[in-house]
C-alpha positions in Angstrom: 17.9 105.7 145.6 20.3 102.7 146.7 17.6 100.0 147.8 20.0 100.0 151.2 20.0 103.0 151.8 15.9 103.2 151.4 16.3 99.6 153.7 17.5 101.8 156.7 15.6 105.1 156.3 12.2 103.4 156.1 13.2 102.3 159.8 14.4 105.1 160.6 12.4 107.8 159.9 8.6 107.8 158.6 7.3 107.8 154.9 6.1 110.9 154.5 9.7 112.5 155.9 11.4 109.9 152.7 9.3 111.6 150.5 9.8 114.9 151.3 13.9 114.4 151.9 13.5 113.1 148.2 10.8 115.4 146.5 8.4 112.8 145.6 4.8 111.4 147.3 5.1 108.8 150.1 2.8 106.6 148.0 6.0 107.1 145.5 8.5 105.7 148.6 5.9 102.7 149.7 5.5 101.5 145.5 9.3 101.6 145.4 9.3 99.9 148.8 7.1 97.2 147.3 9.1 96.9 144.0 12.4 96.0 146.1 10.3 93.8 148.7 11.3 95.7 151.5 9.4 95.7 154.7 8.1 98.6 156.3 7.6 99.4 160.0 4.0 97.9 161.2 0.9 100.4 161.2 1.3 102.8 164.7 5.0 102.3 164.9 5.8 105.9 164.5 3.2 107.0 166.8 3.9 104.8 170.1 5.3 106.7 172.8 9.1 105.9 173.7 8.7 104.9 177.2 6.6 102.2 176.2 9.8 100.6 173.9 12.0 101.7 177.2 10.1 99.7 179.3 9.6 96.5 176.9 13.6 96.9 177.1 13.6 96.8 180.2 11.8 93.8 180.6 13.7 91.6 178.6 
């Protein structure tokens, strides 16, 4: 996997869904992550609701 192209999946889409586009374990995606110092999305950023990133928008 081109460390680019894992660059802009990890923010796009969630571990777990890497993994299983690429048939290995998202522990697999988060050590390669870690070997090629890429960051990864903080802890509940897949699970917060849209509106509130709307809104945030919004304010700004």
């Amino acid at each position: 996997m081109d460390p680019e192209e894992l660059r802009q999946l990890v923010w796009e889409i969630p571990t777990t869904q890497i993994a299983s586009l690429y048939g290995v374990s998202d522990k697999a995606v988060e050590k390669r992550c870690r070997a090629l110092g890429i960051s990864k999305p903080p802890r509940g950023y897949w699970t917060r609701p849209e509106r509130e990133s709307v809104s945030q928008e919004e304010q700004i």
